[in-house]
C-alpha positions in Angstrom: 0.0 0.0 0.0 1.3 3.1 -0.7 1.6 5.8 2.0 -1.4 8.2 0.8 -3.6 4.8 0.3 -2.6 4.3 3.6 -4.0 7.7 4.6 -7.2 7.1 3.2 -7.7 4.0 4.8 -6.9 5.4 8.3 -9.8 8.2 7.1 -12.4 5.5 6.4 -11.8 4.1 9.9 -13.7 4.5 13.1 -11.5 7.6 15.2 -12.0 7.1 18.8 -9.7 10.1 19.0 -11.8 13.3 16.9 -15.3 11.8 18.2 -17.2 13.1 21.1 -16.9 10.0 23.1 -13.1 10.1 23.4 -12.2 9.8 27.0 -15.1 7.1 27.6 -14.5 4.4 29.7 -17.6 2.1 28.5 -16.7 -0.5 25.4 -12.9 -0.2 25.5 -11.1 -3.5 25.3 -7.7 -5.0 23.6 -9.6 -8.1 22.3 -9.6 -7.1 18.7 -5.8 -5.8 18.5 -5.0 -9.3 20.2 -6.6 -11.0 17.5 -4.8 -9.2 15.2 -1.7 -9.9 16.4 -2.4 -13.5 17.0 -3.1 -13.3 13.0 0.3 -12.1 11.8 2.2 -14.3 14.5 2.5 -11.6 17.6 5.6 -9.7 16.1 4.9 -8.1 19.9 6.8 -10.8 21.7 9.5 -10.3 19.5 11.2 -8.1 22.0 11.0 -6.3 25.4 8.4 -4.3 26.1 8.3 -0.7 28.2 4.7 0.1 28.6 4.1 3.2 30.3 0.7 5.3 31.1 -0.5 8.0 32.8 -2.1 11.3 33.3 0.4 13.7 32.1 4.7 12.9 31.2 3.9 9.4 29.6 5.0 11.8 26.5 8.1 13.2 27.8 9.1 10.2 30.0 9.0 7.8 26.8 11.9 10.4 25.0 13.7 10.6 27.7 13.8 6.5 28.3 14.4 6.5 24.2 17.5 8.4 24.2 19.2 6.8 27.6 18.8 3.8 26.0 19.7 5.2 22.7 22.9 6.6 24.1 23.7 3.3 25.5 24.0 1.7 22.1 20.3 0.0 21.7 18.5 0.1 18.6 14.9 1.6 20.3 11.4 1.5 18.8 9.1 4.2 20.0 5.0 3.9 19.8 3.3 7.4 21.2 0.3 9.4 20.9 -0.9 11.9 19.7 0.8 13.1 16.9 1.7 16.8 16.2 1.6 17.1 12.0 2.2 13.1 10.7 1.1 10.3 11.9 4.3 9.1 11.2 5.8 10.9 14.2 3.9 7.8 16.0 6.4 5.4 14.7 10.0 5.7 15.6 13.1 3.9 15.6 16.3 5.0 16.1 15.0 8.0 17.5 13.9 8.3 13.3 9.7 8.8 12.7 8.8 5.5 10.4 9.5 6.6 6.7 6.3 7.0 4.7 7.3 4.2 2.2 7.6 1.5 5.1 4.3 3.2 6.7 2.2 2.1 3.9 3.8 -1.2 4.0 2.9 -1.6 7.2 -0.7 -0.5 7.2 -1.3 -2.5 4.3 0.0 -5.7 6.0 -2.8 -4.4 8.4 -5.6 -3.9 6.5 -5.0 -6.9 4.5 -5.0 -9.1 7.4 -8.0 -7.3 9.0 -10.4 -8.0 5.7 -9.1 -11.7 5.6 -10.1 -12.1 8.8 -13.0 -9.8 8.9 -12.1 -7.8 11.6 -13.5 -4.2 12.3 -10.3 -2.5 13.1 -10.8 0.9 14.7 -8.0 3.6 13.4 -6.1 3.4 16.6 -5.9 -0.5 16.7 -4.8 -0.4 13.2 -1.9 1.9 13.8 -0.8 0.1 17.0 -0.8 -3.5 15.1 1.3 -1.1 12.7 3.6 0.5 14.9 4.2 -3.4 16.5 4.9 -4.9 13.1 7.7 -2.6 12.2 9.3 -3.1 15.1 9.6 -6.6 14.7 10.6 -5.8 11.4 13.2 -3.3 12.1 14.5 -6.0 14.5 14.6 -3.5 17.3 16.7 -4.4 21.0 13.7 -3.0 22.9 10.1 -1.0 22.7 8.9 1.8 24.5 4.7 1.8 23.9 2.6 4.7 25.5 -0.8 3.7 26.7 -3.8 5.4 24.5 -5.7 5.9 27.3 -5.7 4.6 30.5 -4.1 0.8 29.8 -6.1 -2.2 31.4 -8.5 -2.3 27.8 -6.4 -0.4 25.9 -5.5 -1.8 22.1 -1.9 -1.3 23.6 -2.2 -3.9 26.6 -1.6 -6.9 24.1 2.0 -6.5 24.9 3.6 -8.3 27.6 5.2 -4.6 30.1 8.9 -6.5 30.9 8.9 -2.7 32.8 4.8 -1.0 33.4 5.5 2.9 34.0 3.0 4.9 35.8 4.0 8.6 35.5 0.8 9.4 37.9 -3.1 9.8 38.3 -4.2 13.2 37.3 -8.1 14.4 36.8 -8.2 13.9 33.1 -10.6 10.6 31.2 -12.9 10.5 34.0 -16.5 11.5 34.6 -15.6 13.4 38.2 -17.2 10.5 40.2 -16.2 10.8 44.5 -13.6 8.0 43.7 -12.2 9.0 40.5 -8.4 8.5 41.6 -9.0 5.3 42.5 -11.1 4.2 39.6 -7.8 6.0 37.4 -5.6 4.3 39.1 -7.2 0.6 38.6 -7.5 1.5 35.1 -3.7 2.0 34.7 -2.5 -0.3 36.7 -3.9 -2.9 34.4 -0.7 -2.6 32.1 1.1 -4.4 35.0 1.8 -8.5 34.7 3.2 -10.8 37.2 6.7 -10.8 35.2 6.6 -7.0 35.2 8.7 -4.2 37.1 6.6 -1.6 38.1 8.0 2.2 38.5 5.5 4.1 39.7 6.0 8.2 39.5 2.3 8.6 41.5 3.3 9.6 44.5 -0.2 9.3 46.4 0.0 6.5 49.4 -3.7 6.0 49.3 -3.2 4.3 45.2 -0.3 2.7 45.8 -2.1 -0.4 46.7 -3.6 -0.5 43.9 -1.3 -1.0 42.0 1.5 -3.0 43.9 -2.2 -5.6 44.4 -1.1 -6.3 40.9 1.6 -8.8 41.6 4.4 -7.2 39.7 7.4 -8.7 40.4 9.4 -5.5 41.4 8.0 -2.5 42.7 10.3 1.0 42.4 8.2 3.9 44.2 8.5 7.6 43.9 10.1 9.1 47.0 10.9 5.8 48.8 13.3 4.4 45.9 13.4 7.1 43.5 13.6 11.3 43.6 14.8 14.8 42.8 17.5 15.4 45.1 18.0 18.9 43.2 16.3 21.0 40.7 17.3 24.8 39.6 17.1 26.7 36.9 19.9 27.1 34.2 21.2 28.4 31.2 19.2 26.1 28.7 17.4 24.0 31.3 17.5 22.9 34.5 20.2 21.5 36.6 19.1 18.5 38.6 20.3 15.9 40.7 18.4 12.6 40.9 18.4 9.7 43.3 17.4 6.8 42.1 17.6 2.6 43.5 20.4 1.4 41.9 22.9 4.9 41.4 21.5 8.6 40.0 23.1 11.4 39.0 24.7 14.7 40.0 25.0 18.2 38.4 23.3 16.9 34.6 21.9 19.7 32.5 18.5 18.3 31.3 18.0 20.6 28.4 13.9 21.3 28.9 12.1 23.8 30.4 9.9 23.3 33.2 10.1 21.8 36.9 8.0 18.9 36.0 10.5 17.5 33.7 12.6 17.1 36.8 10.3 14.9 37.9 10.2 12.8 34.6 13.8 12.9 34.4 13.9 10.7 37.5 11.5 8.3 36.7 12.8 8.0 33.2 16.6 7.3 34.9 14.5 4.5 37.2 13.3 3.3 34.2 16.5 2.8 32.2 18.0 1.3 35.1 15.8 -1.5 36.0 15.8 -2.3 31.9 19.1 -2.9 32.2 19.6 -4.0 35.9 22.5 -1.9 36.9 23.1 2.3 37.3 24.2 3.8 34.0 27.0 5.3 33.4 27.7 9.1 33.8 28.7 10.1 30.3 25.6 8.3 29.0 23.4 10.4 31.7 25.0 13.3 31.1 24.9 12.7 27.2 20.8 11.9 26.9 19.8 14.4 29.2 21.7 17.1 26.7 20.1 15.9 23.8 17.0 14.4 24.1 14.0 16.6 22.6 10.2 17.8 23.5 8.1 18.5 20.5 5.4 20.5 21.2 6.6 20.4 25.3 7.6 24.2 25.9 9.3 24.1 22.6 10.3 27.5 21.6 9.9 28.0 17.5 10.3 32.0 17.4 12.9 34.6 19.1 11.3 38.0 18.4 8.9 37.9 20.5 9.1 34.6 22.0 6.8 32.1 20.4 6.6 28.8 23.1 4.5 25.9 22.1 2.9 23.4 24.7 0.2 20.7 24.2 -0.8 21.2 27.9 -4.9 20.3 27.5 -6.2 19.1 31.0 -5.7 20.9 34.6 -2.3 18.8 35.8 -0.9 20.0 32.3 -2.0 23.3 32.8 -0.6 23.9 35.8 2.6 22.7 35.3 2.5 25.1 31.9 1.7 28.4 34.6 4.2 27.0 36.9 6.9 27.1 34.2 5.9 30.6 32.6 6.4 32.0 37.0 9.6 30.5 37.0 11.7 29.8 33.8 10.1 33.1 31.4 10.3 35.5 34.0 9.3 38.6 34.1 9.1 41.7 32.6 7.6 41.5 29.2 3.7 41.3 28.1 2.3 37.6 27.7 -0.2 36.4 25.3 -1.6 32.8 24.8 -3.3 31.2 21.9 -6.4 28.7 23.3 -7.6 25.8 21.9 -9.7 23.3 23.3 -11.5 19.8 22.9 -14.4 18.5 24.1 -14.2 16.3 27.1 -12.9 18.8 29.9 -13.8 21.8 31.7 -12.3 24.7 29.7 -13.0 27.3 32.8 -11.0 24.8 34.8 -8.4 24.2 32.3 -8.3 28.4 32.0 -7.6 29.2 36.0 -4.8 25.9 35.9 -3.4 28.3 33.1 -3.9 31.3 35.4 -5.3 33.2 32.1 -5.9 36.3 33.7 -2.1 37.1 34.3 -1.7 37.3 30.4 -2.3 40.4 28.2 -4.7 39.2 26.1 -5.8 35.8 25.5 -6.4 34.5 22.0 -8.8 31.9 21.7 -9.6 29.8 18.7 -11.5 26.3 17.5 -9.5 23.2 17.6 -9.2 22.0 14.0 -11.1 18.4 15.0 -14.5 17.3 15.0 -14.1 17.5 18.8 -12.7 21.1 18.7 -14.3 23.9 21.0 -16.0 26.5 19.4 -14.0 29.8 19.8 -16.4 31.6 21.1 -16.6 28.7 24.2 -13.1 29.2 24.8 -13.2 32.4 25.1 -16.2 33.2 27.6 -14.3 30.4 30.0 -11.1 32.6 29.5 -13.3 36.2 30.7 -14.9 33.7 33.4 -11.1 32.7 34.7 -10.1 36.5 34.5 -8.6 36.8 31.2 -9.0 39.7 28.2 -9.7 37.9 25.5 -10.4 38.4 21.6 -12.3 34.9 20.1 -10.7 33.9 16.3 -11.8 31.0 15.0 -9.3 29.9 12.4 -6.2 28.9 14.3 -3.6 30.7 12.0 -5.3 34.1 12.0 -5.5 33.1 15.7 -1.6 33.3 15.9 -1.8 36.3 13.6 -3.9 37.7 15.4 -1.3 37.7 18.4 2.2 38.4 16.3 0.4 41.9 15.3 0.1 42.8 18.8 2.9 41.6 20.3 6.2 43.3 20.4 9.8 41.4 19.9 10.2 41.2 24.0 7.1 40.0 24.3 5.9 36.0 24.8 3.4 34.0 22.9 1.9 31.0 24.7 0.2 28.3 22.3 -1.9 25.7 24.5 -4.7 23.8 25.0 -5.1 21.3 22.0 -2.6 18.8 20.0 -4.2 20.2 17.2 -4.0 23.7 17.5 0.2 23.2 18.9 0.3 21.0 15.6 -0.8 23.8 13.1 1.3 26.3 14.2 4.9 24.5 14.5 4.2 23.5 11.1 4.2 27.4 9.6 6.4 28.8 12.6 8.9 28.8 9.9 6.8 31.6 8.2 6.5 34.5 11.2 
């Protein structure tokens, strides 16, 4: 199949992802995607697995694990979600998105098998049983797969976790029932088997029962075997210092923004670790934590003024996005924000997480998807939350719509939406 046949067949597919009922609990399960794989021979036991879900960081902890173990000579395959502009950015190995050539291979081998066997393949199973394929293909030493959503049903959870990663439980996929934490955390401890180590980043003592009530073989907690000894901001990044079961590390530059990523940063160094059973070594710490790259995660894409892109959508994200403009951007220039949302969360929530109302004006605009907030919703939450703010629909006169007011000091904040971060890092190279 070629790769724009393989496009159209992804659009004639059942999206999970741009339909009002993303988030939903009710009808998920991984029996489909098991059946696929049963049909083309499980290329997932092929080799070791990293499975990792969570609220917010699954993202950022699954670069950081790729390029430790990158840096440490391993040919890595890397499976995440959502994409940015391509669905190809889905598919990596070697740190490399899957070219489009050996993605319509790989879909084809897909969709082939899935008519043979008449099986009604949603769009996300389909890419998964891709992503899985090629990296039995590509013959790779080890894979790193992030959870959909939530992990006990997700297509995902046909692999078998060698390590299950839970960066934490954050309000986000839930319907705000009394026990919603719990119910979260049941969900996503369901990546866990009896063979698997367990890291767990949630730091909460009333959940970690949950979880370790799974039977993984090894358990590696947040502040009792892993931690941030030291986190300060840097030239570039932040200096940290990270404790962690079996060594750490002292003094490293992690070149991202933010104090969250700390926090990542030591659960991604746990995670290396127990993959490999030892403490790595310094050069290789000191190495990744230099090189290894956010899209769409505070990435900066314009000097003059300061253009800063983050795919913060739900409260947890959006808090650690107005903790990181107080303490890395500083003060002393005017801030405006782009805003995007989807369906499925509370956008005046989302907009006091974001502390709108310290920003000059606030830019809102509609999500390109099917599940996209009308601008004019995002806006009255943004006045509701405190904000100024002007409603443009289209999301590049949205950013327009900023540049012409903003000075070269100034800082332009793009939030709320994959999407909407999406469409403006692909014509950043135009302002």
């Amino acid at each position: 199949m070629e790769f724009n046949e393989a496009l159209d067949h992804l659009d004639a597919l059942i999206n999970h992802e741009v339909v009002p009922r993303a988030g939903a609990i009710e009808g998920l399960s991984f029996a489909p995607t098991a059946a696929l794989m049963a049909a083309i021979g499980n290329p997932e036991g092929a080799y070791p697995v990293i499975h990792v879900t969570g609220t917010n960081g699954k993202g950022s902890t699954v670069r950081m694990v790729e390029t430790l173990l990158t840096v440490m000579g391993l040919r890595v395959g890397a499976y995440t979600s959502p994409h940015l502009e391509s669905v190809t950015e889905r598919i990596r190995v070697g740190a490399e998105s899957i070219p489009d050539d050996d993605f319509g291979m790989v879909i084809g081998d897909i969709a082939r098998t899935a008519e043979a066997n008449q099986m009604g393949l949603t769009w996300f199973e389909t890419v998964t049983g891709a992503a899985l394929l090629h990296f039995a293909n590509e013959a790779v030493d080890v894979a790193i797969v992030e959870v959909g959503m939530l992990g006990r049903y997700d297509a995902t959870n046909v692999v078998d976790a060698r390590i299950a990663v839970v960066t934490n439980v954050g309000f986000d996929h839930t319907s705000g029932e009394s026990d919603w934490r719990a119910t979260g955390a049941k969900e996503k401890a369901g990546i866990i088997t009896a063979d698997s180590v367990l890291v767990l980043g949630a730091a909460d003592q009333a959940i970690v029962p949950i979880f370790v009530n799974e039977g993984p073989a090894r358990t590696v907690l947040r502040g009792e075997d892993f931690e941030v000894v030291e986190d300060r901001l840097a030239v570039g990044g932040r200096l940290i210092s990270l404790r962690t079961p079996r060594g750490g590390a002292d003094d490293v530059l992690l070149t991202l923004h933010g104090a969250h990523q700390a926090e990542n940063a030591s659960l991604a160094l746990a995670v290396a670790e127990e993959f490999f059973g030892a403490p790595l070594p310094d050069d290789v710490i000191t190495e990744a934590f230099d090189k290894v790259e956010m899209p769409g995660r505070l990435e900066i894409v314009h000097r003059s003024p300061l253009v800063v892109l983050d795919t913060a959508h739900n409260v947890p994200g959006a808090e650690a996005l107005a903790e990181t403009m107080a303490t890395d951007f500083g003060e002393g220039r005017r801030r405006f924000l782009v805003l995007g949302m989807q369906d499925g969360r509370d956008p005046v929530a989302v907009c006091h997480a974001l502390k709108v109302a310290d920003y000059h004006l606030v830019v809102a605009c509609t999500a390109p998807t099917a599940r996209g907030l009308h601008a004019d919703v995002v806006r009255e939450a943004a006045i509701k939350a405190g904000a100024n703010a002007d409603a443009v629909h289209d999301v590049e006169a949205a950013i327009d719509h900023a540049l012409g007011q903003a000075d070269d000091h100034d800082l332009i904040v793009v939030a709320g939406s994959n999407t909407i971060v999406g469409k403006i890092r692909s014509i950043a190279d135009e302002f």
